[in-house]
N, CA, C and O of each residue as an XYZ file, in Angstrom:
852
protein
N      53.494     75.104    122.411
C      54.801     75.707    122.127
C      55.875     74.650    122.302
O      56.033     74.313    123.476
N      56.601     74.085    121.467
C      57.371     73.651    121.155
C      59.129     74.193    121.334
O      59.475     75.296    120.909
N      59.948     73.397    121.902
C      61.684     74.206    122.387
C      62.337     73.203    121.881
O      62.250     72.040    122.274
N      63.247     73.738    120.693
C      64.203     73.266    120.177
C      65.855     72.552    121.512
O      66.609     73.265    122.173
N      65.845     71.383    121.447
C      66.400     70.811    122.509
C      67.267     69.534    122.287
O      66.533     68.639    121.867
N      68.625     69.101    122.422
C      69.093     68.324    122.396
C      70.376     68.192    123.337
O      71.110     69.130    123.651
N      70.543     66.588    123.812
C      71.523     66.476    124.733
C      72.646     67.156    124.289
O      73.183     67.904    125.107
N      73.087     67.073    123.262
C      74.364     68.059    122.853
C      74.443     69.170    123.413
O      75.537     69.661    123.692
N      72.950     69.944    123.756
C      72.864     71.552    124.330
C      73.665     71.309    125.701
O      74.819     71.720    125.817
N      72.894     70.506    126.913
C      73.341     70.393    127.825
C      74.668     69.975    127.928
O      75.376     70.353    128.861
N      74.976     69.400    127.252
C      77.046     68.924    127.475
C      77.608     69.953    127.355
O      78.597     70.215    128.040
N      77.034     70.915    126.312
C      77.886     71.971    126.270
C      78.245     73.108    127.359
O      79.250     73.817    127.313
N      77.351     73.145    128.233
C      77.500     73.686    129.076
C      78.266     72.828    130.567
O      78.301     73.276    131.713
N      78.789     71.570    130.098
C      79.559     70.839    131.262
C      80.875     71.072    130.735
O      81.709     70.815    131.603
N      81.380     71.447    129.686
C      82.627     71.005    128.707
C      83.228     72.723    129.083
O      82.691     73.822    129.221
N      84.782     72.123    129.149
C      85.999     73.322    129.286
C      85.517     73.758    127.455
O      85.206     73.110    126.456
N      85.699     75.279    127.822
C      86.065     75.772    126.459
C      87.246     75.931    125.958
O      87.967     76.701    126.593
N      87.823     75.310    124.737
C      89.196     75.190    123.696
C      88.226     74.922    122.493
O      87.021     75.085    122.302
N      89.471     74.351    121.636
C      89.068     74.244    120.094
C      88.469     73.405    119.956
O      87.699     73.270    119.006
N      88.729     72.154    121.338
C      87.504     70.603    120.490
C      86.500     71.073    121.120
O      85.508     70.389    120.869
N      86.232     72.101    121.975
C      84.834     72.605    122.088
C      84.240     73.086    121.133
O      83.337     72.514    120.524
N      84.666     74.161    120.899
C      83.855     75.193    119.449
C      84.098     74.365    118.469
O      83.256     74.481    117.578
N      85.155     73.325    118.195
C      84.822     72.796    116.852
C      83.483     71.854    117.387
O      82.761     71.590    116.426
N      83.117     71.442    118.319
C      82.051     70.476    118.318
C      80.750     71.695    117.970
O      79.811     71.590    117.181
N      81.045     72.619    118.704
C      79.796     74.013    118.736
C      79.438     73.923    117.085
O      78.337     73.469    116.771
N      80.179     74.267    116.259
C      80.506     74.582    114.926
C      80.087     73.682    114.138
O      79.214     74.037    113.346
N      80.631     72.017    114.083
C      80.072     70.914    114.114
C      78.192     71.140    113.717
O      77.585     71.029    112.652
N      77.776     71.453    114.962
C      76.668     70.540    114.777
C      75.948     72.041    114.433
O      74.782     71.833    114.099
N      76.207     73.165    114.415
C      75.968     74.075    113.731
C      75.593     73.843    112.413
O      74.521     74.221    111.939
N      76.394     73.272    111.851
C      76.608     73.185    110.551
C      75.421     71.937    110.109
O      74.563     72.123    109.247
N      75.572     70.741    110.842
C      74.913     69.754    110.918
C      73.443     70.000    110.968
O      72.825     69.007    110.586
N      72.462     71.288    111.413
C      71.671     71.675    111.674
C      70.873     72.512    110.625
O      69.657     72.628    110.468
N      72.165     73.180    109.808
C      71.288     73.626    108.350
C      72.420     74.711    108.072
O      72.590     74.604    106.857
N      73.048     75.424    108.406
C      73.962     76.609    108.608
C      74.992     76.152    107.412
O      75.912     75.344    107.542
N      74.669     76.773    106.359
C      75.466     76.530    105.084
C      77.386     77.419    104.874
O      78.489     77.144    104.400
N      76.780     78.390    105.504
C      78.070     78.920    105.369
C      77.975     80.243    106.595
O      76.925     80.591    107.135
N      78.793     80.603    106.750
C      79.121     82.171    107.076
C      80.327     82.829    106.938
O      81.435     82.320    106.770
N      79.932     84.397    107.051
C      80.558     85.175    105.892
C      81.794     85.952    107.224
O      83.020     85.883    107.302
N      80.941     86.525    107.948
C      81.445     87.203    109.092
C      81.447     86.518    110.359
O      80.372     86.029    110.704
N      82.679     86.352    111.304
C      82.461     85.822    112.569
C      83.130     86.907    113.420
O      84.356     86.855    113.518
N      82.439     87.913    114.065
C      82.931     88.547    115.482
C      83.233     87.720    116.213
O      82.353     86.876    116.380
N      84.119     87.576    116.747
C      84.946     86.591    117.939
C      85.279     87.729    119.084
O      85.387     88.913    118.767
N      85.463     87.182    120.711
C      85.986     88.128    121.406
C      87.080     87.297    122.719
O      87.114     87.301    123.949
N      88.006     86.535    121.414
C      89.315     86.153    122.153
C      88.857     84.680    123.222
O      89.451     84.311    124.235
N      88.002     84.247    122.779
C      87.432     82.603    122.993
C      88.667     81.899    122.805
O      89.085     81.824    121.650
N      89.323     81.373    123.723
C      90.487     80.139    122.889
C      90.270     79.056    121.803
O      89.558     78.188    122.308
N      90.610     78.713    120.413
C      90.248     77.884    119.961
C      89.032     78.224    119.184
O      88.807     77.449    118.254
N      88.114     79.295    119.359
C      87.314     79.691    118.435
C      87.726     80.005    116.982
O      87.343     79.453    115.950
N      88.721     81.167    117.168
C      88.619     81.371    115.515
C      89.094     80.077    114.592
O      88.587     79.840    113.495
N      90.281     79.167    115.275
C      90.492     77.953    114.501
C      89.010     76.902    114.353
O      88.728     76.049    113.511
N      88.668     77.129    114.903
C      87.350     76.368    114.996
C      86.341     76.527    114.003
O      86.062     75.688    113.147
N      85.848     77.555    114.142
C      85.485     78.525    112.821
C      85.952     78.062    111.704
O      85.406     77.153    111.079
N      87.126     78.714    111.308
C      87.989     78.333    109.867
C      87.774     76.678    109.662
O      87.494     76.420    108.491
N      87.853     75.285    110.698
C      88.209     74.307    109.932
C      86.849     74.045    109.861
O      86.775     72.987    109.236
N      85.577     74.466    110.192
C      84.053     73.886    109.750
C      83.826     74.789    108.468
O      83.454     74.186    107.461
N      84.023     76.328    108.367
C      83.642     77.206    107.545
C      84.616     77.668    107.341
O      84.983     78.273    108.348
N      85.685     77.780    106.123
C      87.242     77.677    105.855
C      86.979     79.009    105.031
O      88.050     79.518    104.701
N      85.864     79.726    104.599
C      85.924     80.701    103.897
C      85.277     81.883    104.887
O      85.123     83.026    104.455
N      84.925     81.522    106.209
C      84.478     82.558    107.179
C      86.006     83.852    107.511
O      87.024     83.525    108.121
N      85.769     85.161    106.966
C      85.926     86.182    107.342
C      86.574     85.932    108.952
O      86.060     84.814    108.926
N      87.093     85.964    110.019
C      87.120     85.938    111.204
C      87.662     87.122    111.770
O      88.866     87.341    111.631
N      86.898     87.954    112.423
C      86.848     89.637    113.135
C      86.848     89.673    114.656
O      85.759     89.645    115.228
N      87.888     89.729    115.307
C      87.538     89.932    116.267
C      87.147     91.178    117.052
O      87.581     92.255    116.644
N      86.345     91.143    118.174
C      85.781     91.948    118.407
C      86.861     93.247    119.176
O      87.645     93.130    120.118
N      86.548     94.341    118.420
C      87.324     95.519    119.021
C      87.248     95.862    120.688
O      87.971     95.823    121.684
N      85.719     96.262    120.245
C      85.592     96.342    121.732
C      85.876     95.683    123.084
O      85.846     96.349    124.119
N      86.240     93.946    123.071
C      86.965     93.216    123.752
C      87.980     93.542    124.026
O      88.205     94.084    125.108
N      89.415     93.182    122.629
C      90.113     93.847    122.615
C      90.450     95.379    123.382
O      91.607     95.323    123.799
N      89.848     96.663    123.688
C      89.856     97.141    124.153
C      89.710     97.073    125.591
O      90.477     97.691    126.329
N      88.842     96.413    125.991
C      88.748     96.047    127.453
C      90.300     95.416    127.834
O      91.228     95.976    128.418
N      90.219     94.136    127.315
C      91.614     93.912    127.569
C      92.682     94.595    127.326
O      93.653     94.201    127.972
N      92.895     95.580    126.551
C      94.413     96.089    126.658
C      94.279     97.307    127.929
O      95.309     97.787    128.401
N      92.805     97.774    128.455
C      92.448     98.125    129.731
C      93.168     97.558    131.041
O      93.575     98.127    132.054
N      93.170     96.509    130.725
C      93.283     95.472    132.143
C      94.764     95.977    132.746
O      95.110     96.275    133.890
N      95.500     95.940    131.446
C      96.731     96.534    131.807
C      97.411     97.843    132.489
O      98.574     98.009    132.856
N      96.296     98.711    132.533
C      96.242    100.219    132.424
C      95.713    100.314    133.759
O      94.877     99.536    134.218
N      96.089    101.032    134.208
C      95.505    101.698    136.169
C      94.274    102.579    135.674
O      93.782    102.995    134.624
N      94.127    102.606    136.651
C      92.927    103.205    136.292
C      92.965    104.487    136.344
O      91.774    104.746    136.514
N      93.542    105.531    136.314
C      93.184    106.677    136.317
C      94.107    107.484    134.737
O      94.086    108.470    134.000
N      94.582    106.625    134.904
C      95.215    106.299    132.875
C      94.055    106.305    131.802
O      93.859    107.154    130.933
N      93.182    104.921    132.122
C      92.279    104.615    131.307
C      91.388    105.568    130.532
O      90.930    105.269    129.430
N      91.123    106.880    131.221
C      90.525    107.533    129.853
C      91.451    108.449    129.162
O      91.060    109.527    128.714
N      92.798    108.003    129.055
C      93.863    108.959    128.217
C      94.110    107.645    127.338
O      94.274    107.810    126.129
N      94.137    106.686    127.731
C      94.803    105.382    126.982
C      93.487    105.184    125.794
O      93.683    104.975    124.597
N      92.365    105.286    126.339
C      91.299    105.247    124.857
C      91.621    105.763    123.634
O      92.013    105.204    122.609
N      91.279    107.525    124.023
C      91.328    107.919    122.493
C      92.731    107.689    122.047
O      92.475    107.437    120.870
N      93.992    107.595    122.127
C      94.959    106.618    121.865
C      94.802    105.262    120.707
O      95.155    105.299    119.528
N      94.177    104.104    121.419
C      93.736    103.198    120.953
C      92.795    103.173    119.791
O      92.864    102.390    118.843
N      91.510    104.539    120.048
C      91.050    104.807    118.507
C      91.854    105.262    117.161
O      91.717    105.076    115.952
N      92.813    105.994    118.054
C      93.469    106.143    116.341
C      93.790    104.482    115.723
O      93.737    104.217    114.522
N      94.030    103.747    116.502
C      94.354    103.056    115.583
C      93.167    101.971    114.662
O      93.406    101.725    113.480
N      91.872    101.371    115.373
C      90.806    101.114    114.566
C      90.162    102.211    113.900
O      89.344    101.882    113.040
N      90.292    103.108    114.044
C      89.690    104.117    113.239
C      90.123    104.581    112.081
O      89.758    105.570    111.445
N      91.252    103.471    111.768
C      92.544    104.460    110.444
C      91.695    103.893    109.323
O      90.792    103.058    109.364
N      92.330    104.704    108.105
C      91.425    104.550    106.948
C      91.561    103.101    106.418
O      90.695    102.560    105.731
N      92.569    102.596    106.746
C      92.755    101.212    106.104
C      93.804    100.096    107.028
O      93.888    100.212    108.251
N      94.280     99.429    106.552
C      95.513     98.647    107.536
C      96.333     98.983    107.712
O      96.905     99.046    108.800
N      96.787     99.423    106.388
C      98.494    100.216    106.564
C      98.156    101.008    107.464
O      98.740    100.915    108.543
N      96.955    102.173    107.257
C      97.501    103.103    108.488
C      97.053    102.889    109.698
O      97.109    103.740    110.587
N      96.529    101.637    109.850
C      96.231    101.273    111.409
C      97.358    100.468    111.720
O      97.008     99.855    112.729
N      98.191    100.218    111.507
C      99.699     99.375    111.322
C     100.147    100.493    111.956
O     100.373    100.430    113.165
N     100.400    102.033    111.043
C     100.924    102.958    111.286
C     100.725    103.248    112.739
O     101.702    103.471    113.454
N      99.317    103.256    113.281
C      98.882    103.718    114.202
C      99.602    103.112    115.326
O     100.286    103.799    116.084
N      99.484    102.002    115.440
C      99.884    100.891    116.351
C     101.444    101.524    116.673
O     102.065    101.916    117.661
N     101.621    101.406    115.555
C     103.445    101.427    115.461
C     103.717    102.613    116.893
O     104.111    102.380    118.035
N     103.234    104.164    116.091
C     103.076    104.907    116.531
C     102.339    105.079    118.031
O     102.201    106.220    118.472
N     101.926    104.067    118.711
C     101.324    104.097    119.630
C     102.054    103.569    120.400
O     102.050    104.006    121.550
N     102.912    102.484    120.072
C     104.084    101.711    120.514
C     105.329    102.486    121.078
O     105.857    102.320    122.178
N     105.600    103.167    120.314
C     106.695    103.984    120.393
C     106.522    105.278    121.217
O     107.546    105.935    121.404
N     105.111    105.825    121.844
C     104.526    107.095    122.194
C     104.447    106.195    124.020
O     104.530    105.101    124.577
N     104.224    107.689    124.262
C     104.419    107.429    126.266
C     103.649    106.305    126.392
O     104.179    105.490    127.146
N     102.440    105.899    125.871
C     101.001    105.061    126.530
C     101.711    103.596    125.845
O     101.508    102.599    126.539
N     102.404    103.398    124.742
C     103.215    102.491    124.741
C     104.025    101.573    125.237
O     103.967    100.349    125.118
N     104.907    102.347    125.893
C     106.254    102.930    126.419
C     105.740    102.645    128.105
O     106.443    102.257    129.038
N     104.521    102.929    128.105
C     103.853    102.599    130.006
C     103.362    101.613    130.034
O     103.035    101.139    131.122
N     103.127    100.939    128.856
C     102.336     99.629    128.782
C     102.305     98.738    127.571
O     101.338     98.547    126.833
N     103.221     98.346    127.502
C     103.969     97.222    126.531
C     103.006     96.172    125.977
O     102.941     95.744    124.825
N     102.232     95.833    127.106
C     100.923     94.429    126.911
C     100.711     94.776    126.252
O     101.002     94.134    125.243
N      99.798     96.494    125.972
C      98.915     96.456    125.114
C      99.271     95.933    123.569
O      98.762     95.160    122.757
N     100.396     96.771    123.631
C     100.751     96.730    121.683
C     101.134     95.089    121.524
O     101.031     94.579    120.408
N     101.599     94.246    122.735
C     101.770     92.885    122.067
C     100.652     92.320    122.128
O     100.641     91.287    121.458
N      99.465     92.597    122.768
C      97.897     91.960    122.806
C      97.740     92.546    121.528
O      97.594     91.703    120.642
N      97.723     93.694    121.161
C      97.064     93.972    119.649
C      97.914     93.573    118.738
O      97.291     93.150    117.764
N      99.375     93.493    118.564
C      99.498     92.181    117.028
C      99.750     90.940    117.543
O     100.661     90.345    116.968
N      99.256     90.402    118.395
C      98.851     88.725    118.405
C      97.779     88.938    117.725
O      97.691     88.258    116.702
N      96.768     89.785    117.983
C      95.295     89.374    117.682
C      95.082     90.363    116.113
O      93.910     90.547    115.786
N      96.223     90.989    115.158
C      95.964     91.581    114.198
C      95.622     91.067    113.117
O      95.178     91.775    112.213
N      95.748     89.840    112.997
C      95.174     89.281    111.449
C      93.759     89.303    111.755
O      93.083     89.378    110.729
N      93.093     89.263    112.815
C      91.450     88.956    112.977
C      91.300     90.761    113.290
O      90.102     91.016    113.410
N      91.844     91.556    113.388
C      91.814     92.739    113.282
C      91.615     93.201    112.126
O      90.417     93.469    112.047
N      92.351     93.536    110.804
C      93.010     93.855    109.695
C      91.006     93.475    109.068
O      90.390     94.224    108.309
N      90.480     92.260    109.633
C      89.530     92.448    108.193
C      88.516     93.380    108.142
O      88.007     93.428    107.022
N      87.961     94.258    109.075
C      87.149     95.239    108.958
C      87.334     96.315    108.398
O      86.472     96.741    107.630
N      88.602     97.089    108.660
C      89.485     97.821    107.133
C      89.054     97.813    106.179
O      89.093     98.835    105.494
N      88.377     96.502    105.661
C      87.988     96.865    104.372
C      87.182     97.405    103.979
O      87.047     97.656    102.782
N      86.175     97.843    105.146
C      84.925     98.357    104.797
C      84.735     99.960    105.330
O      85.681    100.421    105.968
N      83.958    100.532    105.176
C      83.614    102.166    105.349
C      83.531    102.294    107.033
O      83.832    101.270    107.646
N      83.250    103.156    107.604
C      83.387    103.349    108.910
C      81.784    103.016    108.877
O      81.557    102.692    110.043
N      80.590    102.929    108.173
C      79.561    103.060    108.720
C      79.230    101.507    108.588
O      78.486    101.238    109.531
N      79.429    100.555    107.943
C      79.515     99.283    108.219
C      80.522     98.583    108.974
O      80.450     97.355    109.002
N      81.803     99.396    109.826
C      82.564     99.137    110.408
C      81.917     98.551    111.972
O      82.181     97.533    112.610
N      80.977     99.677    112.236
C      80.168     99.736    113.136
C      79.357     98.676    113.530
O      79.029     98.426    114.690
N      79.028     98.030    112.478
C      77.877     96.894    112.800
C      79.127     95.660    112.893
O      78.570     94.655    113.336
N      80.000     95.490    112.742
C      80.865     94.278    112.366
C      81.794     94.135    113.328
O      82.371     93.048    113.339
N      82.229     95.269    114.484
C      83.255     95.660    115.106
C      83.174     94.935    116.567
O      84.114     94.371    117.127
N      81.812     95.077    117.069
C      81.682     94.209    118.006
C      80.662     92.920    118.712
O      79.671     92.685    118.020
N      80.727     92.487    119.365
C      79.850     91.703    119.768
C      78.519     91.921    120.341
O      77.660     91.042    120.273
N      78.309     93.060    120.907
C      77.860     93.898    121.704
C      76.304     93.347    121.690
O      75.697     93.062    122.722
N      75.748     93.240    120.351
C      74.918     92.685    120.188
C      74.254     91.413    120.775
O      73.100     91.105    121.074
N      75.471     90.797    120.816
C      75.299     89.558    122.028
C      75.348     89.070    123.239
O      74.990     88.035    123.802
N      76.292     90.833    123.734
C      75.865     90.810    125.151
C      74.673     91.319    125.035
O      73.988     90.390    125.464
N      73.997     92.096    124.770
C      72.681     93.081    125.342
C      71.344     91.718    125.369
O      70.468     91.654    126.231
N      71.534     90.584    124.012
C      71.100     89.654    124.225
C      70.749     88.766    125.331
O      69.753     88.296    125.880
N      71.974     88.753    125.402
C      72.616     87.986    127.456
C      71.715     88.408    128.540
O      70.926     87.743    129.211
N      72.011     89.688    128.565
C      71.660     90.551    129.367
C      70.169     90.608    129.846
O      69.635     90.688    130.952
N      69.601     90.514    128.215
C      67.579     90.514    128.470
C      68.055     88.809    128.586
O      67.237     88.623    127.685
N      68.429     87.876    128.768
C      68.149     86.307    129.378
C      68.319     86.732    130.768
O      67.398     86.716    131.585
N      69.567     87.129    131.035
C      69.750     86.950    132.440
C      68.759     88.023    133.439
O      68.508     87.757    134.615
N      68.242     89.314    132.708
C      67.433     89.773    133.703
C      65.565     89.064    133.570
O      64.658     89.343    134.354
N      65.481     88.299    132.566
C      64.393     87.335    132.438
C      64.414     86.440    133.645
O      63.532     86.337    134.497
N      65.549     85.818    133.578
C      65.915     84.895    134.599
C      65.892     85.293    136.169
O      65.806     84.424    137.036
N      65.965     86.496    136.427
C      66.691     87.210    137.771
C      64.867     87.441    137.939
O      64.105     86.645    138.488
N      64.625     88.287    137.523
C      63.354     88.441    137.672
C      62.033     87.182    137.945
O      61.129     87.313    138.770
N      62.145     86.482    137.405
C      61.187     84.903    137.572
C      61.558     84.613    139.039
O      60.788     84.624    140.000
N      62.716     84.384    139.036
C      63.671     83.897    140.518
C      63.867     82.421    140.597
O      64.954     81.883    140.810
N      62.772     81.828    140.414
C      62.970     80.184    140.346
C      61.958     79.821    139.703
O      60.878     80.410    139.646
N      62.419     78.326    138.925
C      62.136     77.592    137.723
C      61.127     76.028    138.310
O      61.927     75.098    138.415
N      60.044     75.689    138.589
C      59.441     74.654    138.537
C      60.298     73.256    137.864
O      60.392     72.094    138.258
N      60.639     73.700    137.130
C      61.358     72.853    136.285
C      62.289     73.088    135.173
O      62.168     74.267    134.840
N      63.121     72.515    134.488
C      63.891     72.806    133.413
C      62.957     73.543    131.791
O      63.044     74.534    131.064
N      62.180     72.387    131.906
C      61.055     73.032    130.570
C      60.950     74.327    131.471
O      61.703     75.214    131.070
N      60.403     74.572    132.291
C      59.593     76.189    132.461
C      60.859     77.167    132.395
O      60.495     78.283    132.024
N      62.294     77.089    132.653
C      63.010     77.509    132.222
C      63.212     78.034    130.729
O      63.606     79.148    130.383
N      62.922     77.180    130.102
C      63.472     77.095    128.500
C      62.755     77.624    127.757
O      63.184     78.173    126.743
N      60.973     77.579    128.203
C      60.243     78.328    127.916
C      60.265     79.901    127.874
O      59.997     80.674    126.954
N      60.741     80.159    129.382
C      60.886     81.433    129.389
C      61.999     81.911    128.446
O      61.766     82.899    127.749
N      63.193     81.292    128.362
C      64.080     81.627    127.528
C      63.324     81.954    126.093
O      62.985     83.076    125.717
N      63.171     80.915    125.499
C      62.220     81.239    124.416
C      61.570     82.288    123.689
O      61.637     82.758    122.553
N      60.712     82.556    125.068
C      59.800     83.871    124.860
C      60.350     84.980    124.766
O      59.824     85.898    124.136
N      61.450     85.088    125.346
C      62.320     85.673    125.501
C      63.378     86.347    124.113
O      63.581     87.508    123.760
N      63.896     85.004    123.573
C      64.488     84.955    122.181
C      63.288     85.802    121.258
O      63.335     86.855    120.622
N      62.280     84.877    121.497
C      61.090     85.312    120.092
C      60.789     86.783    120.076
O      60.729     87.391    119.007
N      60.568     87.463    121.421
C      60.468     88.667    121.385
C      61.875     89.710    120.321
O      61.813     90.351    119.272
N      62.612     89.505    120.965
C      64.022     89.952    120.518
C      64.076     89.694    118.713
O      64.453     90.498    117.862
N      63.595     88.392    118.538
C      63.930     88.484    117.205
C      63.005     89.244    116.319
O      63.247     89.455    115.131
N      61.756     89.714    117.050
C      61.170     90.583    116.701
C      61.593     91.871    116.511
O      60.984     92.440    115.605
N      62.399     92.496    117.041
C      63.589     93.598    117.096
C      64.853     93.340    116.178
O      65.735     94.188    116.041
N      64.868     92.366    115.693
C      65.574     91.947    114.589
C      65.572     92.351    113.409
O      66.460     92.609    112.596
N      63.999     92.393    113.394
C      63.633     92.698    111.562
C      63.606     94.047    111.270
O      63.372     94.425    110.122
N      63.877     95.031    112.423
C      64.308     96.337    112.089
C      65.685     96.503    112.358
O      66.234     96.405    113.455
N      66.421     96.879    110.780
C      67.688     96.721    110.417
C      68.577     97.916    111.285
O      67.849     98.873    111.550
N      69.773     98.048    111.710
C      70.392     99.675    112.018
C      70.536    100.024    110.417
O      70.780     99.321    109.437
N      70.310    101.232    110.571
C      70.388    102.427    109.340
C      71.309    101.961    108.639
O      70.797    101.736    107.543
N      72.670    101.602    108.613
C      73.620    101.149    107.843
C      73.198    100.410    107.356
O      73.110    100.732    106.171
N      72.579     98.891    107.641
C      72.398     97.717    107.045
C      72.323     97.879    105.590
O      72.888     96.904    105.093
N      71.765     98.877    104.440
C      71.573     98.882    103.353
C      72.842     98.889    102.738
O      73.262     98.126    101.867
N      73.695    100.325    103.572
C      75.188    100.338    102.718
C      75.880     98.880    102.767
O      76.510     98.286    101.892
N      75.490     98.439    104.319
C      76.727     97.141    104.342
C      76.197     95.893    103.380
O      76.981     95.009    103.032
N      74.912     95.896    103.012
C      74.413     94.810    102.390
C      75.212     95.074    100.798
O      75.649     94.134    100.133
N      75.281     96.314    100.427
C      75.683     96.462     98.941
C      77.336     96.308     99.113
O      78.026     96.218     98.097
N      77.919     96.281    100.389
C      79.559     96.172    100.455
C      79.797     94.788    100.508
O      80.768     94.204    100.028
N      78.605     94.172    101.280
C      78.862     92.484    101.568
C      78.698     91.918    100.089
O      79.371     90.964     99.699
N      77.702     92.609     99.242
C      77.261     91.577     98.076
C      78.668     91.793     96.948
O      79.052     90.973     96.114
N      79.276     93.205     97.252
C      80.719     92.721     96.469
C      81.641     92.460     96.730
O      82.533     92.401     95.884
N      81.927     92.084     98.473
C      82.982     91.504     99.051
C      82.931     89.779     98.999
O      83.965     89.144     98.792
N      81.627     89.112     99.209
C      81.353     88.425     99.328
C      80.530     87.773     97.853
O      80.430     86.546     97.890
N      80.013     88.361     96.741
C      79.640     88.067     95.730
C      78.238     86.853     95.478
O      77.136     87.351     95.708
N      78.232     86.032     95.237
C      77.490     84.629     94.986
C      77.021     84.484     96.375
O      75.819     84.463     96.642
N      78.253     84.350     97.562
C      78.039     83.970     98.672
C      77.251     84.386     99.328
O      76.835     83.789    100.321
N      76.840     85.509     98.949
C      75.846     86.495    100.152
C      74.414     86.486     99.701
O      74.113     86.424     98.509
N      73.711     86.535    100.482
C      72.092     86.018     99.584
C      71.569     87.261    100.358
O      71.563     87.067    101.573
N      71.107     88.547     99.952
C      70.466     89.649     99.851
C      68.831     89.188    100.306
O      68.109     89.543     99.375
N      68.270     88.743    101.043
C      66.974     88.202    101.172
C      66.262     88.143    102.458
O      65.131     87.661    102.515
């Protein structure tokens, strides 16, 4: 068994994250075989979404709702927090931009607004990477909206990791990681139920670019 490995991996994990980070991430991404991409969930990384755009200048950039949500949380006491949600859904949930514009507006101007100012200026700093999921149906909204996918990922590493307890060495580490990945991507090749609609929305949002395969 063979582990894909280069000093670049390890620096990356010594290096502050900004933009000459992810542009180096992106960089050698690209350098590696990664021709294009269409969609990037982001979840408020500094320097990511620019990063993104100057390697892949035609990447979509989405940030992740559900982040977003956490954070305009942070602001909110806690015994607020489950009145301040459904609030916040009206506004990703609107049929399009305008009326999630609307929403906002309207959310701005309403008590949960009015108690917490952060939120509505955290959500139009971050609305142009908002605005692009709008374009699509609520049932491909779903797959595109958050990251989530990449925590639960995380999650089976780090309880791989927790569980072993200690590593002989770096290889026996990486290994386990590995096995780890390979399993998972086995859970890959079964699509969520949407995947069909979003594949026929991507192939006319995206056209030539999108390879159906």
């Amino acid at each position: 068994m063979s582990v894909l490995r280069s000093p670049a991996e390890w620096e990356w994990n010594k290096r502050d994250e900004g933009a000459k980070f992810w542009l180096r991430v992106m960089n050698e991404l690209k350098s590696r075989g990664v021709a294009d991409v269409l969609i990037a969930v982001v979840d408020g990384l500094k320097g990511f979404p620019e990063a993104i755009n100057a390697v892949f200048p035609q990447t979509v950039v989405q940030t992740c709702i559900v982040h977003l949500i956490r954070h305009s949380l942070e602001f909110v006491s806690w015994k607020d927090r489950k009145s301040v949600v459904p609030a916040l859904r009206a506004i990703y949930r609107a049929k399009d931009a305008e009326a999630g514009m609307k929403a906002l507006e309207e959310f701005e101007a309403g008590y949960w607004g009015q108690r917490y100012p952060a939120i509505t200026q955290s959500w139009r700093r971050n609305w142009q990477h908002v605005v692009p999921f709008f374009a699509f149906p609520e049932s491909v909204r779903r797959i595109i909206y958050t990251t989530n996918a990449i925590e639960a990922l995380n999650s089976k590493l780090r309880r791989a990791v927790r569980t072993r307890g200690h590593f002989p060495s770096d290889d026996a580490a990486m290994k386990l990681l590995y096995l780890v990945l390979n399993h998972a991507a086995e859970e890959w090749k079964r699509p969520p139920r949407e995947w069909f609609e979003a594949k026929t929305q991507f192939a006319v949002v995206f056209g030539e670019r999108f390879v159906s395969q």
